[in-house]
N, C-alpha and C positions, 0 to 999 in steps of 0.2 A: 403794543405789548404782545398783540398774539401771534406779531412778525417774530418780535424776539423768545417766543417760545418752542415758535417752529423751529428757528435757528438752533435753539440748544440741542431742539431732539434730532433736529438731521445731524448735528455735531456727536451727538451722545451714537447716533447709529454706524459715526464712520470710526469713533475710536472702537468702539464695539465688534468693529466689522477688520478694522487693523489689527486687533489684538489678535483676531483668529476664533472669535467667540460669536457664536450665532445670537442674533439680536432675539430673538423666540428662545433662548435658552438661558437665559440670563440668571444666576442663581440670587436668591434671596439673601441666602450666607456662602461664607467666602468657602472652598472648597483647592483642597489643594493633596496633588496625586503624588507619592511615593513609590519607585522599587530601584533593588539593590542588585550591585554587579558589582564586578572584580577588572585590574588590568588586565583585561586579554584579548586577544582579538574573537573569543569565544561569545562573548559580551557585546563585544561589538557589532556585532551585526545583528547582533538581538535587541539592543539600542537602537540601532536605525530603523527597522521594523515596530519596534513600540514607539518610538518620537514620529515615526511619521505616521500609525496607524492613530494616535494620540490626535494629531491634528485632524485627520480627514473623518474622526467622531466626534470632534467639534465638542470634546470633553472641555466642560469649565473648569476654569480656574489654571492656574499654575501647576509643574513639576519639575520635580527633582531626581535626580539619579542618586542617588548615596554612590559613591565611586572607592572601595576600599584597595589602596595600592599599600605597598611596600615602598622606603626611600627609592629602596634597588628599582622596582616595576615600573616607579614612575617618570625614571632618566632614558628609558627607551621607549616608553606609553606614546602614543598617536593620535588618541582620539579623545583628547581632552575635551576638543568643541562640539563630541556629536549632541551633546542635549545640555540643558541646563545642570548644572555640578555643584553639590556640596562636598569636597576631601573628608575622607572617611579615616582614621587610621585604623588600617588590615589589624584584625584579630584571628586569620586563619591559622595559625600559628599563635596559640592561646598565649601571652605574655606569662602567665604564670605558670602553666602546667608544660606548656611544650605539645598542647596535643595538637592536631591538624586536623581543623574542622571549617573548612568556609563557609558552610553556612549559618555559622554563627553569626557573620557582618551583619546578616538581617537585622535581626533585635539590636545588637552594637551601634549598626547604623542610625536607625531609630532615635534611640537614647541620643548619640551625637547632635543628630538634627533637632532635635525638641532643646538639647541645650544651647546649639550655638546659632542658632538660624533665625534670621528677624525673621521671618516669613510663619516660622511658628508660634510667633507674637501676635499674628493677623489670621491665623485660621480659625475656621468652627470647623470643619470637617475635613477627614480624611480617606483617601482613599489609597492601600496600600496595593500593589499587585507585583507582580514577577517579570522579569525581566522577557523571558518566552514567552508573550501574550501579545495578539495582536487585537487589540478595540476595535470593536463594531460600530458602536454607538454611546451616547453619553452613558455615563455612572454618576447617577446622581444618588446621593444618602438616603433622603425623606422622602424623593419617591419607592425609593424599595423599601419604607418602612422602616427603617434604623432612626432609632430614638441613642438619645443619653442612657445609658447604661445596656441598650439593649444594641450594639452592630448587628451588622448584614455579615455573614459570609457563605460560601460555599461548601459543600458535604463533604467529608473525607472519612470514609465508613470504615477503611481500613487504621485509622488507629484505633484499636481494639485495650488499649494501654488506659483509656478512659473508664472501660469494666471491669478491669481486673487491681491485682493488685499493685500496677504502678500509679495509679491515683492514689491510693489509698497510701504509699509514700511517699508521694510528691508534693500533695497539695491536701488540705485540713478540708477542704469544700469536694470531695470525690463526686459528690453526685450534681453539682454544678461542673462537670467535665464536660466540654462538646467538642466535638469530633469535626472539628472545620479548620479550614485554609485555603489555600488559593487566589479570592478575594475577599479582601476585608474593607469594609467599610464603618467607619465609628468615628465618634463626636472627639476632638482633639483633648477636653478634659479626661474620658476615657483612657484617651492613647497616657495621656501623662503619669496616670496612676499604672496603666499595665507595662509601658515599653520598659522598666529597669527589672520588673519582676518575670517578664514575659525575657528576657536576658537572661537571670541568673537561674528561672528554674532551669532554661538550657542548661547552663553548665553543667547545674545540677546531674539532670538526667544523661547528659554524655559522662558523668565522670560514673556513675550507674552500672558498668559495663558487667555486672552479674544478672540482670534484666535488660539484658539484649537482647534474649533468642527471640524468636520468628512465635512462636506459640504466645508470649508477652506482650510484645511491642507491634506484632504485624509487617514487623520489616523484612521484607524475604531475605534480605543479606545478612541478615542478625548482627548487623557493626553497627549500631546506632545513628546508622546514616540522618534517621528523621527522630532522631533528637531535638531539633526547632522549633517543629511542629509540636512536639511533646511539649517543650518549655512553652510557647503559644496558648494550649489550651489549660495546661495547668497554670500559668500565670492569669489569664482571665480567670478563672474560677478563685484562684486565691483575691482577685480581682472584686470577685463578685458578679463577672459579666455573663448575661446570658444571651447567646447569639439568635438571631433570626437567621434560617436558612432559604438560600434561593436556589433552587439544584438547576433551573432555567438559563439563569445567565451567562452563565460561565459555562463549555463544553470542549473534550477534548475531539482535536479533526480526527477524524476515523471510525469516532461514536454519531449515532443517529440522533437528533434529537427528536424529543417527543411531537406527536401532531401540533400544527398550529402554533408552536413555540418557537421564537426565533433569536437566539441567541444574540448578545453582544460582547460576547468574551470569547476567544478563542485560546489553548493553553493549548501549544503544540511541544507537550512533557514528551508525548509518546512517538513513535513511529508510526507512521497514516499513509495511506496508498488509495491509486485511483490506478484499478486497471493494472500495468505492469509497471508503470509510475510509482517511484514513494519516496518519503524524505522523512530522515532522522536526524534532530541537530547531534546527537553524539557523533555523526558522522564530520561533521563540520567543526570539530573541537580548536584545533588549529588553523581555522579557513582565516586568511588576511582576506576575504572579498571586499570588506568595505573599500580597503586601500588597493585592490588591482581594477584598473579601469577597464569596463567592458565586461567585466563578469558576472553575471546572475547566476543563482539555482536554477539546476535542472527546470526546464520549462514543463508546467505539468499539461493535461489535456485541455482543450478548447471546452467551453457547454457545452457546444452541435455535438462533437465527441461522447460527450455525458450525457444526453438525450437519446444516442443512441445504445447508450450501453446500459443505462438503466431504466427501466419502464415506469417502476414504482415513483411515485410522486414523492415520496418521504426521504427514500433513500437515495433518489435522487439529489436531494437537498440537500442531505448529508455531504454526497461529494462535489456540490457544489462548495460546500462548507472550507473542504478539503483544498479545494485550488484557491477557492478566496484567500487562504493565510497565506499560500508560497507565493501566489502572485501582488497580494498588497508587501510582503517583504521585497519584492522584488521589484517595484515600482519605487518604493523607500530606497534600493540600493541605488537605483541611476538617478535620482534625485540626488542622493550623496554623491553620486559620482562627478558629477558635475558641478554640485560645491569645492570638489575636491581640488577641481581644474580640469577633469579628464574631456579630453576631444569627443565630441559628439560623436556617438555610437554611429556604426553604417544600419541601413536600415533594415528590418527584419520580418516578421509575418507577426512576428511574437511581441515586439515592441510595438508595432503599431496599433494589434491588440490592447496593450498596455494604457494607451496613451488612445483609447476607442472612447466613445461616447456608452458605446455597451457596456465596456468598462465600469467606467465614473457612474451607470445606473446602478451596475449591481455592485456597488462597496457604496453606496450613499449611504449615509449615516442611519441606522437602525432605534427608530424611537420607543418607548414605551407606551403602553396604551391601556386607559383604566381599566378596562377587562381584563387586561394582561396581566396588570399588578395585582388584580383582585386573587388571580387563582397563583399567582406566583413568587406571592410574601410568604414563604412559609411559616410552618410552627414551630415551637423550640424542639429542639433534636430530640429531647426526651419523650416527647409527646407524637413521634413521627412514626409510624405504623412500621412495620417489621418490612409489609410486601412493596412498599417504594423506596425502601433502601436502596443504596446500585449495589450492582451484582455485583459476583469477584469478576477479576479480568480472565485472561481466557483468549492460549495463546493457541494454535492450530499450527500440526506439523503432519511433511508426509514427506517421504524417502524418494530418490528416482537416482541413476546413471546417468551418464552422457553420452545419451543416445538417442536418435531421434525418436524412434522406439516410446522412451518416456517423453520423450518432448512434444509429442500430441497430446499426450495424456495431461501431460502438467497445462496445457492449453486449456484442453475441457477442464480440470477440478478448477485453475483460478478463474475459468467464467463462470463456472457455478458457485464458485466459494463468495463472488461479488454479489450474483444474486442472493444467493441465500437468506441475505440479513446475517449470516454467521458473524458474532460478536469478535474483536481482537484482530488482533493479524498472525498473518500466518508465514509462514517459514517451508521453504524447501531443502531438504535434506540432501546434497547433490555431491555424491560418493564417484571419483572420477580419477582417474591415476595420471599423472603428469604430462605422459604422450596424450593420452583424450583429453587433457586440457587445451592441449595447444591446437587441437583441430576443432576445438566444441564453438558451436555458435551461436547457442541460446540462453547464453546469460541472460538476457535479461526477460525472461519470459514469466518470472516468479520472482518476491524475496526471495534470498540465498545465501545457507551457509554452508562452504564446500568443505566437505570431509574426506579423507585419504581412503581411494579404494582397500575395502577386504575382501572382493569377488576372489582373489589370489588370495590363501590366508598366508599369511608375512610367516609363519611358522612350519607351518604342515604343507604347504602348497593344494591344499587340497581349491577344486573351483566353486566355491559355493555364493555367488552375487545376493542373495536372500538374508546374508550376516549383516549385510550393508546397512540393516533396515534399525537393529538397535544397536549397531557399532557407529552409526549417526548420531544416533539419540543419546547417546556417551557424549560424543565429541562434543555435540549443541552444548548440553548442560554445563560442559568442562570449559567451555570458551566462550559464553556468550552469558551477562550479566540477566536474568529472566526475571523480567517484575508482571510474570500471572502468576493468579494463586492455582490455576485446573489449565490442563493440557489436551488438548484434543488431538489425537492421532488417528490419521487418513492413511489411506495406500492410495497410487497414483493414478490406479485404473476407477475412480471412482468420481460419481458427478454429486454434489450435493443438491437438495430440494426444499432444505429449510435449515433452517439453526441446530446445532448442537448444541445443548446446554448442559452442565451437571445441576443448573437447579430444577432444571425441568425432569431430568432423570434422575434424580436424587441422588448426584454421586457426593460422598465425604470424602474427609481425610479417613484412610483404613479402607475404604470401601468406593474403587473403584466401576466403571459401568461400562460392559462391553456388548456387544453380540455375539449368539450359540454358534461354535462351529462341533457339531455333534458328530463330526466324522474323525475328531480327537480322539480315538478309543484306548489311545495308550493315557490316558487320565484313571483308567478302570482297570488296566491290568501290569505284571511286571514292569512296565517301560517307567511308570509313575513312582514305583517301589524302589526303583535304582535309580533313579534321578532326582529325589527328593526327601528331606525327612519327614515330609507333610504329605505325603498321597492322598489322604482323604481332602484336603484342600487344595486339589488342583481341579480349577473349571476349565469346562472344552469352551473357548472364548477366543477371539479375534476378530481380525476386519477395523473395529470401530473402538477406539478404547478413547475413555476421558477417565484420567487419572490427576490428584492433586499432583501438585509438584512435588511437596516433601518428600508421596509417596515416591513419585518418580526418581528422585535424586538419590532414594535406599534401592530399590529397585531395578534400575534400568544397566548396571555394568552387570546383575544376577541374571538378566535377561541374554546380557552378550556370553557369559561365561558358560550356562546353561545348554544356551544355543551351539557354543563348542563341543560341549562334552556331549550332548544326543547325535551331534553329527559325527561325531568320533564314532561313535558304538552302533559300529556297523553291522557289530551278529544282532543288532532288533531292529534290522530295515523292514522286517517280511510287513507285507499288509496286518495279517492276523495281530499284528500287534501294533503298528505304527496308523493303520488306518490308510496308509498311503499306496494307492491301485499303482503305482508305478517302481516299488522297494526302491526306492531312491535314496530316501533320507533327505527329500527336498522338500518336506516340511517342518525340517529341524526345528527352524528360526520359531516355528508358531506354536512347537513344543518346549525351547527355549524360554518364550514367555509365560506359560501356565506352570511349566517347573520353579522359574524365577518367583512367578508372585507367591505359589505356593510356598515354596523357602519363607519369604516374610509373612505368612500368611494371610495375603491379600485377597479375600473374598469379594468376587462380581456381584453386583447387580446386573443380571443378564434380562436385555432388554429384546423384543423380538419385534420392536413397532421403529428401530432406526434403520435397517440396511434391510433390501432386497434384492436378489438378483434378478435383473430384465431374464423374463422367456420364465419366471415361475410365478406363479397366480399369487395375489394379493387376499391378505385379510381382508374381510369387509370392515369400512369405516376407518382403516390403516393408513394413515399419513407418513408414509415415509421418507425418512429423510436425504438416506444416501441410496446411488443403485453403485452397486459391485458388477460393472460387465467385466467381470473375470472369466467366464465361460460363455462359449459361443450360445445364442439366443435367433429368434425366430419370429418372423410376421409373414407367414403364406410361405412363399417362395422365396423373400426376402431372406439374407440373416445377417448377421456381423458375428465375426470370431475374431479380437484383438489380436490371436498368434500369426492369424494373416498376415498383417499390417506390422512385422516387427520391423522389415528390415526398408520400409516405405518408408519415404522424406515427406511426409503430410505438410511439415510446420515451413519449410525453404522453399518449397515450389509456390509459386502462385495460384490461389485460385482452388489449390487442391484441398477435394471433400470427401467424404467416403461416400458410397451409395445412399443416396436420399432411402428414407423407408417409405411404405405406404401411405396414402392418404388415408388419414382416422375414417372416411368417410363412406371409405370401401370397404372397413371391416363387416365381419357377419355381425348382427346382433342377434342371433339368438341364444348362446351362450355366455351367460352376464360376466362368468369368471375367465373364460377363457377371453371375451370381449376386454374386461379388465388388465388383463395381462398384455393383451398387444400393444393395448393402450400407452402402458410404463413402457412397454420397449421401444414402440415411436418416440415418446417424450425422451429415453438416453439418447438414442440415434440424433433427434434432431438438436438436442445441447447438444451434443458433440460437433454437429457440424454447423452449429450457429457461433460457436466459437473458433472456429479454424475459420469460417468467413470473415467475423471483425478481426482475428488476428493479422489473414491478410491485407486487410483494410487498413490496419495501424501498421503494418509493414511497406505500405504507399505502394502495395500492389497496383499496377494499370487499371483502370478503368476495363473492364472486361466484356462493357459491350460495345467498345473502339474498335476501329477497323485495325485491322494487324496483320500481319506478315506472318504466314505459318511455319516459317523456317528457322525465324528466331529463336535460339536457346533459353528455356524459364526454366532449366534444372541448375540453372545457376544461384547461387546465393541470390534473395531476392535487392538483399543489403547492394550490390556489386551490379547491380543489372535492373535497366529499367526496360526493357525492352514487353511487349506483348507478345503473346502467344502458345499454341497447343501444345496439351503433351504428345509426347512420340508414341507408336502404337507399341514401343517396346514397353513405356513408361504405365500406357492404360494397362495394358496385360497386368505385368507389375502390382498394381494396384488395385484390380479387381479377379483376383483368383477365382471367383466365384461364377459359374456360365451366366451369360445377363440374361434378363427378361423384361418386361415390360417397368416391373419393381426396379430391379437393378440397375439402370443405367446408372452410368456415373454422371454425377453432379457438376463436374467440373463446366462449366461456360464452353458452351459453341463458338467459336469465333470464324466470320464468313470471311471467305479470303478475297474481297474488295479491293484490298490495296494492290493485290499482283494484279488482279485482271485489270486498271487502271491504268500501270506500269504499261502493259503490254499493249495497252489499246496506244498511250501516245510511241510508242516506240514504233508500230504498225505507221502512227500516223507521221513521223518524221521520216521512216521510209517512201512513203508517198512522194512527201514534199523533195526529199534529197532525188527521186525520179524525175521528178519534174524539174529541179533547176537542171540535172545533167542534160534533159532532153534540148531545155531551152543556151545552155551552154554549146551545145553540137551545134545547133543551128546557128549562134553566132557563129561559132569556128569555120559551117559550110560558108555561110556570106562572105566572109573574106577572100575570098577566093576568088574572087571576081576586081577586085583593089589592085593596085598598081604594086610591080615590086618590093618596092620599100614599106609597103602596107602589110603587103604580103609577109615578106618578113617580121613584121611586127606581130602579124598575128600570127605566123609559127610559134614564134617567142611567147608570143600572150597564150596560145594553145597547150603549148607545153607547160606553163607555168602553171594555167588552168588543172592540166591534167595529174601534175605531180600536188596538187594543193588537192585534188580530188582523191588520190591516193592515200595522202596523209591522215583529208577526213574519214572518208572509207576505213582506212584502219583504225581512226581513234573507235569507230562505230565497233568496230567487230570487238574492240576490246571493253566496249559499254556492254557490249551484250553477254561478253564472257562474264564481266561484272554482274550484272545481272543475274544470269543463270546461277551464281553462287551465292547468291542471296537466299 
């Protein structure tokens, strides 16, 4: 008997173990996952990435795709078999109304499955998720606390449609509204009563289109995009349901999570970057990947990479986080690829990676753990305190050319923009006319959205590169779909040192948050009078601005039109009124913006604790966020002045730094402020050239302390040329205007020249030996001489042959060493 019970359990462990279901996970009730897609190849690959992240979390229970096609979509569809399929019929195209909404299929799909699926005859639980998500680890219901009547899901703070008055039309129950999606998890009797009501409030609220705006809904596009989400929470609450939140679980790549918390939901909705690395699926809308053999996503960085790029423990994690999602999709794709039929990949750095045992440690399935659960069941929404709500989003933008000039600079702000912790991502603004595109070669050294040079204005010809800065911030907004609610605006000469936030600076909607530029004095006299109908509301403000978007989107063409019309009115260049030591007019653009906001009457929060310039003394106890090296600064003898450095290739040459500054250790201390101050301008100097080192580094710059060849050219694209070695003394000059001292040297790597005196010693040493054969060849030549006629003749003949073979070599020599010498 107790043979035959061992039998059944080692039998019960191997089907257990065939299904794909961990024998230590075994659910009590049956548990079975839903999410919904469309025929596309859009889909698809976000399919192969959920089914296969699906198995290696060793999530119980079954799923299903809801697949909603069209007749038409589904006589050319391909990927029938990437996951288990229930046919959906497509409701994008609403049968009744005509309107065009796909994410409607969601709820539609739902309903469908609950009606026609045996499968939903066998469930007690459900778990509902998105198609862009990639599993960490199981999803279980009753360990996250989801009861009958109460589901699990994740926070979604921005729909603000829960407070106001679209509850109060939508749903009888307003104040059972909760603010969640993402993941859902709830009891199948649940699902049954909500999924046809959690449908029709949809319709409901899309056909709604007079409580669209952004001020209502929360939706920055105001087209009732998340209309679903609305029908969702208003359908639970007419429901009756009230949700449990877990804001742990679920995280988007590119957000940190909290200490100690480690997520097992990945939702890559947004765009996420590691370093000069980043991946957005809207970029992938039409990618066939699944169906071309051989092709993965951009491959992102290694850990060792990420250990060296970030210090921080947390934040590290985070872009750990970040490569985890593209690399388990990209393991899922050659998996596919080779279900598909495709011929075994050649082999790679990156795939072997792949298919590492370091790998398979770091994506093993992520468990729960009662401590874990204990602090991260939360409470119902209504009951959840104001200060752990999440923030708004919070996008970060800053202007540059195409010029190398900005292409140091853009180097230093995005290695500080990583450190920082600064929340969102960020955008470079890269204003470039058509010929400088075709010679530029640092695309990829930042995001990037390129906008048509104004340094030439298209009208007036006048030359002013400084429009560039909000005739970008036009274009951005004009072409690029923005889901932050607050914008952070950088200039390129600046290194960050911590977060900008507007809730930490209190900036609103109407009330944006800058720093004083107090050398603005055309704010106080005529120039403000004839530029605006609000003079009294113009603040002397620049550098650092965080502004909402809405504001931004009234705002930012007043700033470009502004910035025309001050640079026009060239009878008020004089200083006495423009402030500007140089009558230029070249700081239209920054009068451009305080006229503009003024126009809407955009009043600052002017903050004096964000920006400082290296080389002026610090507040005590001032944590400053950003430094402005816009004017030349000072340590001793030491300094740096950006206008040095315009016309230097810091970012293509290898190895190239700007002069190291002082060691902190030399400073004086007897002056605590002036001590202070040297201090920030060590810390910009050496971010600056701690980022043009890992740049070269991720450039696969040489090994710099390898022997090398000093004649080698490294003013070459470093892309085009692997070679080592110095720069030219034309090149140091160049680069270091400033007479050196003991501060000063340049940074750049010594390299001994070992490898020619090497060259030179066997070259010496083959002249030896080629002495010695000729010597010992004579001496045969004389011995013959003494041999009988016909000997003798033979060694004339050998002699000569000897001689002209000696000739021959002799010359190849002379021409090794011409070789040589040109090296």
């Amino acid at each position: 008997m107790a043979n035959f019970l061992a039998f059944l359990m080692l039998v019960s462990f191997w089907v257990s173990f065939i299904s794909g279901q961990n024998p230590g996970l075994e659910a009590p009730y049956r548990i079975h996952t839903l999410f919904s897609v469309e025929c596309q190849n859009y889909f698809d690959w976000q399919t192969v990435g959920f089914m296969h992240s699906f198995k290696k979390a060793q999530q119980p229970g079954p799923v299903t795709r809801l697949l909603s096609c069209t007749e038409e979509e589904k006589k050319n569809y391909k990927g029938m078999d990437l996951a288990p399929t229930l046919e959906v019929p497509s409701m994008s195209r609403h049968p009744k109304t005509g309107d065009w909404y796909p994410a409607i299929n969601k709820p539609a799909g739902i309903v469908h499955w609950l009606k026609h699926s045996k499968d939903a005859q066998s469930t007690d639980w459900v778990v509902i998720l998105d198609a862009d998500m990639i599993l960490r680890g199981p999803i279980i219901p009753w360990e996250l606390g989801a009861e009958k009547g109460h589901p699990v899901a994740a926070y979604y703070g921005y729909l603000i449609g829960c407070d106001n008055i679209l509850a109060k039309m939508h749903t009888k129950h307003p104040e059972l509204c909760d603010k969640v999606g993402g993941l859902l998890a709830m009891h199948i009797d649940d699902l049954r009563v909500l999924a046809p009501l959690w449908l029709s409030k949809t319709e409901e609220v899309r056909e709604d289109r007079a409580h669209w705006g952004t001020n209502i809904t929360g939706d920055i596009y105001g087209t009732g995009w998340i209309s679903e989400m609305y029908g969702y929470s208003f359908g639970a609450a007419e429901a009756g349901l009230r949700h449990k939140i877990n804001d742990n679980l679920m995280i988007y790549p590119g957000y940190t999570p909290q200490p100690g918390v480690e997520p097992i939901l990945l939702h890559y909705g947004l765009p996420f970057s590691v370093g000069n690395w980043s991946f957005s699926k809207l970029e992938h809308h039409e990618d066939g990947i699944v169906y071309e053999c051989g092709r993965l996503f951009p491959e992102p960085p290694y850990p060792r990479e990420i250990k060296l790029m970030e210090p921080d423990p947390n934040k590290r994690r985070a872009l750990f986080l970040n490569i985890e999602c593209i690399n388990t999709m990209n393991e899922g794709l050659l998996l596919q690829h080779a279900r598909n039929g495709c011929p075994k990949p050649k082999w790679s750095k990156y795939l072997s990676f792949l298919k590492s045992k370091t790998f398979a440690k770091l994506t093993q399935p992520k468990l729960l753990t009662p401590p874990r659960m204990q602090t991260e069941v939360a409470k119902e929404v209504k009951e959840i305190d104001e200060s752990i709500k999440p923030y708004p989003k919070i996008h970060t933008l800053f202007s540059t050319e195409c010029t190398t000039y900005f292409d140091w600079q853009t180097v230093g702000l995005m290695h500080s923009f990583h450190l920082s912790s600064q929340p969102g991502n960020i955008t470079r603004l890269l204003s470039c006319t058509d010929e400088d595109l075709k010679q530029y070669k640092g695309h990829d050294l930042a995001p990037t959205h390129y906008v048509p040079s104004m340094s030439r204005h298209p009208l007036t010809g006048d030359w002013y590169p400084a429009i560039n800065k909000p005739a970008a911030v036009v274009h951005w907004l004009n072409h690029v779909n923005v889901d932050a609610e607050y914008i952070v605006i950088l200039d390129a000469d600046m290194i960050l040192r911590g977060p900008i936030t507007p809730w930490e600076f209190k900036a609103a909607r109407g009330r944006p948050v800058s720093t004083p530029y107090e050398y603005l004095i055309g704010c106080d006299n005529e120039l403000a009078k004839l530029h605006t109908r609000h003079p009294e509301a113009c603040d002397k403000v620049g550098g650092v601005i965080i502004m909402h978007i809405d504001d931004l989107r009234e705002f930012a063409l007043l700033w470009l039109l502004k910035t025309e019309e001050v640079r026009a009115d060239k009878a008020h260049y004089a200083t006495n009124i423009t402030g500007d030591i140089y009558e230029s007019g070249w700081i239209s653009e920054m009068y451009g913006y305080s006229f503009g906001a003024a126009e809407l009457k955009l009043r600052h929060l002017i903050s004096n604790e964000i920006l400082i310039y290296p080389g002026y003394v610090p507040e005590p106890d001032v944590k400053y966020r950003v430094f402005h090296y816009g004017l030349e600064f000072k340590v001793g003898n030491w300094s740096f002045d950006k206008a040095k450095w315009r016309e230097v290739d810091m970012v293509n040459k290898c190895w190239a730094t700007f002069p190291d500054p002082p060691d902190p250790s030399t400073l004086e201390q007897t002056d605590e402020n002036e001590l202070q101050r040297d201090l920030l301008s060590i810390e910009c100097a050496r971010t600056l050239n701690e980022a043009l080192r890992l740049h070269h580094k991720r450039r696969n710059c040489p090994d710099p302390t390898a022997l090398s060849n000093p004649a080698l050219d490294t003013t070459k694209d470093i892309a085009n040329s692997r070679k080592v070695g110095r720069f030219s003394k034309t090149d140091d000059i160049e680069s270091n205007p400033v007479p050196r001292n003991h501060s000063q040297e340049s940074s750049k790597p010594k390299v001994r020249d070992g490898l020619f005196g090497t060259l030179r010693f066997w070259i010496i040493l083959l002249w030896v030996f080629s002495g010695l054969g000729f010597i010992l060849v004579m001496l045969a030549m004389c011995s013959g001489y003494t041999s009988k006629g016909s000997s003798k003749g033979k060694s004339n003949k050998s002699r000569r042959r000897s001689y002209t073979g000696f000739l021959k070599t002799n010359a190849r020599d002379r021409q090794g060493r011409k070789s040589d010498a040109s090296l």
